[in-house]
C-alpha positions in Angstrom: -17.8 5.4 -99.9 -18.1 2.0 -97.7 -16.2 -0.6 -95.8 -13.3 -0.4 -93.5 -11.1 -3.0 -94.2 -8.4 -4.3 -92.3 -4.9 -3.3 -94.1 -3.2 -5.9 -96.0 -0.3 -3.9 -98.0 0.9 -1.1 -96.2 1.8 2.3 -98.0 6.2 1.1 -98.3 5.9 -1.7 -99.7 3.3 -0.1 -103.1 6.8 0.9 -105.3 7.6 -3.3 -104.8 4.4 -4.8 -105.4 3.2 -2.7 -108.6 6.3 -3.8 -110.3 4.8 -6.7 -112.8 6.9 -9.3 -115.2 6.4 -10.3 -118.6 2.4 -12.2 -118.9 2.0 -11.1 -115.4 -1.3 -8.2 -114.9 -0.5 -6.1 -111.2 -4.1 -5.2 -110.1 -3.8 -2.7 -106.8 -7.8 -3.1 -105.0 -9.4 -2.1 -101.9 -11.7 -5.2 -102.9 -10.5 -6.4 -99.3 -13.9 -7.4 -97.2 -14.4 -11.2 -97.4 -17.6 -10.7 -100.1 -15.8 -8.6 -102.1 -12.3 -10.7 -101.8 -13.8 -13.8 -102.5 -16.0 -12.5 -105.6 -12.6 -10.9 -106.7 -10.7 -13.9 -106.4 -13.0 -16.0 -108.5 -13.1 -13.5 -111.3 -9.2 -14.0 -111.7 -9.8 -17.6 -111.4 -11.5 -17.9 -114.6 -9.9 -15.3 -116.5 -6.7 -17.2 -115.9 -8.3 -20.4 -117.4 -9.6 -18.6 -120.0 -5.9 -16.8 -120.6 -3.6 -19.3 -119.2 -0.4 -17.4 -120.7 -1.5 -14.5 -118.4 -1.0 -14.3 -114.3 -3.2 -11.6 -112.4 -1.3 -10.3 -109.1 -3.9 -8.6 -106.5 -2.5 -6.8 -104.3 -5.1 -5.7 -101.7 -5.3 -2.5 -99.8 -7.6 -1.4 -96.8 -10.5 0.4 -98.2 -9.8 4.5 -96.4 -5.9 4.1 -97.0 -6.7 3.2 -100.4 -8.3 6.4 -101.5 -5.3 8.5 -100.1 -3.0 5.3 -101.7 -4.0 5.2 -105.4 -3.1 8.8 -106.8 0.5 8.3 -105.7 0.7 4.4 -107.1 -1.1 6.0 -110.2 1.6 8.9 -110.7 5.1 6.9 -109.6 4.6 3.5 -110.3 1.5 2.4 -111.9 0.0 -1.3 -111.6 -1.8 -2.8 -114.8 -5.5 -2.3 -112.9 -7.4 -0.8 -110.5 -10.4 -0.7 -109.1 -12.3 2.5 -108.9 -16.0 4.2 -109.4 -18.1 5.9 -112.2 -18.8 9.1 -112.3 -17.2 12.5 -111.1 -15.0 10.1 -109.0 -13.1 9.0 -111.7 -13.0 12.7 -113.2 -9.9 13.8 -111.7 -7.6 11.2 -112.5 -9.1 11.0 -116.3 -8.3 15.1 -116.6 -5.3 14.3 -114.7 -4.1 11.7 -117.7 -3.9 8.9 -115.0 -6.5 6.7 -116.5 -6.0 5.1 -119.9 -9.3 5.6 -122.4 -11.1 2.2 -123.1 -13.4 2.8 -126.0 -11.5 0.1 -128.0 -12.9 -2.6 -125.8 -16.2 -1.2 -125.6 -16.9 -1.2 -129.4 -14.9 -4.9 -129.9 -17.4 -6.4 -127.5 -20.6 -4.2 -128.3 -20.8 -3.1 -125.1 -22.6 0.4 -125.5 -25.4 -1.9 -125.7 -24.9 -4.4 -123.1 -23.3 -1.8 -120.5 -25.9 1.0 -121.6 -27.2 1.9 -118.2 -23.9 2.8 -117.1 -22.1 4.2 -119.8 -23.0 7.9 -119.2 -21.0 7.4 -115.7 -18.3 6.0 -117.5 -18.1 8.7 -120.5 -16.2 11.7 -120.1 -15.0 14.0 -122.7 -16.6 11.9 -125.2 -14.3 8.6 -124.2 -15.4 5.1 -121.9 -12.4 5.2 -119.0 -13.2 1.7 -117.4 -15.3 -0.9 -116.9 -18.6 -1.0 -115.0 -19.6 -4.9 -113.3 -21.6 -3.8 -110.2 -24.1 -1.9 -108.3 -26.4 -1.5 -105.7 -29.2 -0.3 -104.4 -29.9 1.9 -101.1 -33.1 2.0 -99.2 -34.8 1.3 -95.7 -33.7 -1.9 -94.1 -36.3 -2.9 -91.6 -37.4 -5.2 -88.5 -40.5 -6.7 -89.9 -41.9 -8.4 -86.6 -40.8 -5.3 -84.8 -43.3 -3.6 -87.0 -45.7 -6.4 -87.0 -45.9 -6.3 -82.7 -46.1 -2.7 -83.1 -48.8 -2.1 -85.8 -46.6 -0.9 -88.0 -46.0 -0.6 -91.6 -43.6 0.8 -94.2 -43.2 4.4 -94.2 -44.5 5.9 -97.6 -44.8 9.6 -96.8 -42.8 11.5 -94.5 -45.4 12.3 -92.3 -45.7 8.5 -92.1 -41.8 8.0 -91.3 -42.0 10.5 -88.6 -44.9 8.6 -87.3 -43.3 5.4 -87.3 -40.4 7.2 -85.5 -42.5 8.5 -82.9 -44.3 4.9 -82.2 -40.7 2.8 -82.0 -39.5 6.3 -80.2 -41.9 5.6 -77.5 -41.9 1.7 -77.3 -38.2 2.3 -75.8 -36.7 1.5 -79.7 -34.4 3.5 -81.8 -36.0 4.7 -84.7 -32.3 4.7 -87.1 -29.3 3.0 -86.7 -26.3 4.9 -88.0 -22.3 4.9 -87.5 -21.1 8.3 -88.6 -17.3 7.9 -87.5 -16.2 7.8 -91.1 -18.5 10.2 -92.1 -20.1 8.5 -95.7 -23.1 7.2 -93.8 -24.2 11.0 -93.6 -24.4 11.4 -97.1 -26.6 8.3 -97.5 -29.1 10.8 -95.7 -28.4 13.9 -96.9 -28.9 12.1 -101.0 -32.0 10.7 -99.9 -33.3 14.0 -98.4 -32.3 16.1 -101.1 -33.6 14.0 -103.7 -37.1 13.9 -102.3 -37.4 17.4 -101.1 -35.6 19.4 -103.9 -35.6 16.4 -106.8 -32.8 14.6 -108.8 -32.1 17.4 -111.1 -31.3 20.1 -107.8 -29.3 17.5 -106.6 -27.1 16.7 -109.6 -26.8 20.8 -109.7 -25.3 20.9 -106.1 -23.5 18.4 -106.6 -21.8 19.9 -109.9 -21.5 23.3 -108.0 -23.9 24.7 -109.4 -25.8 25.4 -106.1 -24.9 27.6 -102.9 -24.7 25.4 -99.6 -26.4 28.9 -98.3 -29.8 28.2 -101.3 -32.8 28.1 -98.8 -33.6 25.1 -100.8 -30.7 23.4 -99.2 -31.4 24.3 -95.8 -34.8 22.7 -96.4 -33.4 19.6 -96.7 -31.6 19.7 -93.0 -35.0 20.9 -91.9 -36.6 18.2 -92.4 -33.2 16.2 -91.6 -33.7 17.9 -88.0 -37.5 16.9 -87.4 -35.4 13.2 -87.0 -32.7 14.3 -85.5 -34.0 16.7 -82.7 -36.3 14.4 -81.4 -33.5 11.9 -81.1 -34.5 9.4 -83.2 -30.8 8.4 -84.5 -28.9 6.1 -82.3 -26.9 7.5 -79.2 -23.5 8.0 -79.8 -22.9 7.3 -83.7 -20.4 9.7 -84.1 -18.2 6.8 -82.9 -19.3 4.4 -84.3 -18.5 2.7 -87.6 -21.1 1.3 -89.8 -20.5 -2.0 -89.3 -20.7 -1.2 -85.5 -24.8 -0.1 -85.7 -25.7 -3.5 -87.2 -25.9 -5.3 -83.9 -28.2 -2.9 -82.7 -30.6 -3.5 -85.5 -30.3 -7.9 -84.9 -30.6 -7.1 -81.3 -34.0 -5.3 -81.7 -32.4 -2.0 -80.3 -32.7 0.2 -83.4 -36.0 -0.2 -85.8 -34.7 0.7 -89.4 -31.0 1.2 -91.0 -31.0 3.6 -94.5 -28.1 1.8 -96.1 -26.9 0.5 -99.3 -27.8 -3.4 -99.9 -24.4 -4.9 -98.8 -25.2 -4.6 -95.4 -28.0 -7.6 -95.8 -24.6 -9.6 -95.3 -24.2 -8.3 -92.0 -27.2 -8.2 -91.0 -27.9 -11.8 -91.9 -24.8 -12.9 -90.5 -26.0 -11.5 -87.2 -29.1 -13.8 -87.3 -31.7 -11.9 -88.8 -34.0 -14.0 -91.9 -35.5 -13.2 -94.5 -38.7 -12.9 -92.4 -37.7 -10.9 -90.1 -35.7 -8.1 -92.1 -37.8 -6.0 -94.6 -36.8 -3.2 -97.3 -38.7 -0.4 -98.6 -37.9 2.3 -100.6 -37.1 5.9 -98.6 -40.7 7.6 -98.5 -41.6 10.4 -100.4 -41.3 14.1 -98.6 -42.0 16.6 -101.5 -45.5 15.4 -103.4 -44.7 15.4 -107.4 -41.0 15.4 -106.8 -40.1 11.8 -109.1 -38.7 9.3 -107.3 -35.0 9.0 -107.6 -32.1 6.7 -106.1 -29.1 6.4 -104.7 -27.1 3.2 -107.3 -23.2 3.6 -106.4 -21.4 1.6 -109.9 -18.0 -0.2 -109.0 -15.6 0.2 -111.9 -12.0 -1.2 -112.9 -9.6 0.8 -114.7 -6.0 0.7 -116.5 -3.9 3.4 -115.4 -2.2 5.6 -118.0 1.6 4.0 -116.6 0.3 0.5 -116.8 2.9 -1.7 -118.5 0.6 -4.6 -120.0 -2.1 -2.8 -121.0 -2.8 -5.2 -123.7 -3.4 -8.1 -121.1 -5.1 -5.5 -119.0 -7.5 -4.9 -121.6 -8.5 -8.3 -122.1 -9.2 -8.4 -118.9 -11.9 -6.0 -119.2 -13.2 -7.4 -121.7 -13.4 -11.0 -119.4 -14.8 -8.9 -116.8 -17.8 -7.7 -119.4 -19.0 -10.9 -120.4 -22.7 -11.2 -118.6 -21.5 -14.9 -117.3 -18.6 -13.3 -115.5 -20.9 -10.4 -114.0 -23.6 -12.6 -112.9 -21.5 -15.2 -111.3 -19.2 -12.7 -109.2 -22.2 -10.7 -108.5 -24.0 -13.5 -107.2 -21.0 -13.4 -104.2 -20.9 -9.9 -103.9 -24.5 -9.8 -103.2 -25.2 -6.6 -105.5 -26.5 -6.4 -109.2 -24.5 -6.7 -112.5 -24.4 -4.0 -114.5 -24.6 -6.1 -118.4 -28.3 -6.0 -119.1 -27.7 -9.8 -120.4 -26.5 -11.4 -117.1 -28.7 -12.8 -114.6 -29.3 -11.6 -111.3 -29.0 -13.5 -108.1 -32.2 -14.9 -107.0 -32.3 -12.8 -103.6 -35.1 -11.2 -102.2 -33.1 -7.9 -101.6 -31.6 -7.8 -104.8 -34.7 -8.4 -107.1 -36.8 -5.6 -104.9 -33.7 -3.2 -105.5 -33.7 -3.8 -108.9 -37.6 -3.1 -109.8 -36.4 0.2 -107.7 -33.4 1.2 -109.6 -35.5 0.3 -113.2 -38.4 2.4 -112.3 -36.2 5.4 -110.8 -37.1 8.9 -112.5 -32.9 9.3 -112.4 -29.5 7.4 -110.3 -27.3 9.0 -108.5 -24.2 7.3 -107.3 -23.2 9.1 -104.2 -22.8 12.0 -102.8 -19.0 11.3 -102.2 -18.6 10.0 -105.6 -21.3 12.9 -107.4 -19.1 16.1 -105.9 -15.5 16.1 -106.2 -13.2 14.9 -103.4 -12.6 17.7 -101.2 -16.2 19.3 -101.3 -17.4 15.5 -100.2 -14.7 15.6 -97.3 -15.8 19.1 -96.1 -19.8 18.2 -96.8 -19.6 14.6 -95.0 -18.1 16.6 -92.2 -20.5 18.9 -92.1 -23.2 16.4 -92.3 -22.4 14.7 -89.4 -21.6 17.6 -87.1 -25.2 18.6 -87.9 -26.3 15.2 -86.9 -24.7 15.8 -83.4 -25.6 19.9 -83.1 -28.2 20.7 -85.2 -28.3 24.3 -84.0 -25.3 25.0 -85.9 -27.1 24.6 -89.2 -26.3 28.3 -90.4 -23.0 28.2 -89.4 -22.4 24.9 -91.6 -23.8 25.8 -94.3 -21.5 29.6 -95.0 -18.3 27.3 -94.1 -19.5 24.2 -96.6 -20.3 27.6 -99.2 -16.5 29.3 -98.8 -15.5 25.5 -99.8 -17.8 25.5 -102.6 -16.1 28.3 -103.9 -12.7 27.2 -103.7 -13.5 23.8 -104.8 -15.1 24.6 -108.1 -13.5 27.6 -108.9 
């Protein structure tokens, strides 16, 4: 549900490079962006010291052409590892019989314990199917001294948010930043709006398909989506842009606030913005008495069904587990490990997303990864049409219903 990443091992050449030798693990990741590359590389580094008899290959894919790339590397010639998510995302290829059941490295390394947080995303039909070693947060990145010359401060209501809105609105600065061209961004919103209007508990339901689209209760949550959007208080033109393309506008002073997930501090800093000047806060409230409840998307490794050295690939896992391992690569991924027993990264962001994530009623990992693959597509789509013509509300909502129906038939 993030990143575009420039393409480094194009679609032909995935029968060659799965192909693995004797002590040699294939590992097929979109773990392409620098961060992510880099915190990637180091975790190989030290599992081959620590298992010098065993090689790790990575072969890296762009992160959209991997999610069309895996289910046909998975089914005609499966690599050792991959890397994947929790939840309902992983559902298909477990019921499928493409993912190979870990619960042997769980219990060897008493990891119910250590990996408790996240084993309910990783659990279905009773069995573990990977291994958990990252999250993150999502909430409000904001220009504090933009706020400060304006006399403003965090939204905690939505009357407040709108408010806010209104004052950049008429100081000549976007309220939101937001690249909608490939479409997840939307769902950032429509997760945070349905979790504070309707509560975590709706939204796990709709997400299940246990909801109509067409439930007024849904349609409350684009009404309040449109008191932002009418008014114009999204960027210009975001429907072409990529996520990655909004952050200048946010270092530039153009746009005011940016609801994204917490990787985009990289970015963000990168562009020039400190620690002084860029704030976070949590999104506001809408419905009084709903519990507060957050987006935490879980990055998981798996071994694929057809992997050939599964042995190797399990002690992998089990190297990936250890809290040393998990603090050290999440300390270059910027996010948070998922062992209770590793340390976070001393980081501003990171310690203020995690006394939100603790304190959360209930975690959600996203709306692409919480409803099966092609009730997201239609939904994101959906989502971001609405962002550019809101009048066609009704309209969206029948077509996202017929999918409903044929997706969770």
């Amino acid at each position: 549900m993030r990143l575009s990443y420039t393409a480094t091992l194009g679609t032909a050449a995935i029968m060659f490079a799965t192909s693995a030798s004797a002590g040699e693990i294939v590992f097929n990741s979109d773990m392409s962006w620098p961060q992510s590359k880099k915190a990637l590389e180091h975790i190989v580094d030290g599992f081959q010291k620590a298992n010098p008899g065993i090689t790790v290959k990575v072969n890296y894919f762009d992160n959209e052409g991997y999610k069309s790339a895996i289910r046909n590397f998975l089914t005609a010639d499966a690599p050792d590892l991959v890397n994947w998510f929790a939840g309902n995302r992983m559902a298909p290829f477990v019921k499928a019989g493409l993912f190979e059941p870990v619960d042997d490295v769980w219990a060897a390394n008493g990891l119910d314990e250590s990996l408790k947080s996240a084993a309910s995303s990783m659990t279905i039909d009773g069995k573990k199917w990977g291994m958990p070693f990252t999250y993150y947060q999502w909430g409000i990145y904001y220009r504090k001294d933009i706020f400060a010359e304006h006399g403003l401060t965090p939204p905690k209501t939505w009357d407040e948010l709108k408010a806010v809105s209104e004052k950049l609105n008429a100081a000549g600065i976007k309220p939101f930043a937001i690249g909608t061209k490939a479409l997840w961004p939307t769902a950032g919103w429509f997760d945070y709006l349905n979790l504070r209007v309707n509560g975590y508990e709706f939204h796990m339901d709709l997400t299940d398909g246990r909801v109509a689209y067409t439930d007024p209760k849904v349609k409350a949550v684009f009404e309040k989506w449109a008191e932002l959007v009418k008014p114009g208080y999204f960027i210009d033109n975001h429907a072409a842009l990529d996520w990655q393309d909004a952050i200048p506008l946010v270092v530039q002073g153009k746009a005011g606030m940016y609801l994204m997930g917490n990787f985009a501090v990289a970015n963000l800093k990168e562009g020039g913005l400190t620690e002084e000047q860029l704030g976070f806060a949590a999104f506001p409230e809408i419905t009084p008495g709903v519990p507060r409840s957050e987006d935490a998307p879980t990055n998981t490794i798996h071994i694929p069904s057809g992997a050939k050295n599964k042995e190797e690939a399990k002690k992998f896992l089990a190297y990936l587990a250890q809290p040393e391992v998990q603090a050290e690569a999440n300390a270059i991924l910027g996010q948070l490990p998922v062992n209770s027993k590793a340390a976070r990264p001393d980081d501003v962001y990171l310690n203020a997303g995690f006394e939100l994530l603790s304190t959360a009623h209930g975690l959600a990992q996203f709306y692409d990864r919480d409803a099966p693959a092609d009730m997201a597509k239609a939904g994101m789509e959906g989502f971001q049409e609405f962002m550019v013509k809101p009048d066609r509300l009704d309209a969206i909502l029948e077509r996202l219903e017929k999918v409903r129906g044929r997706v969770y038939e």
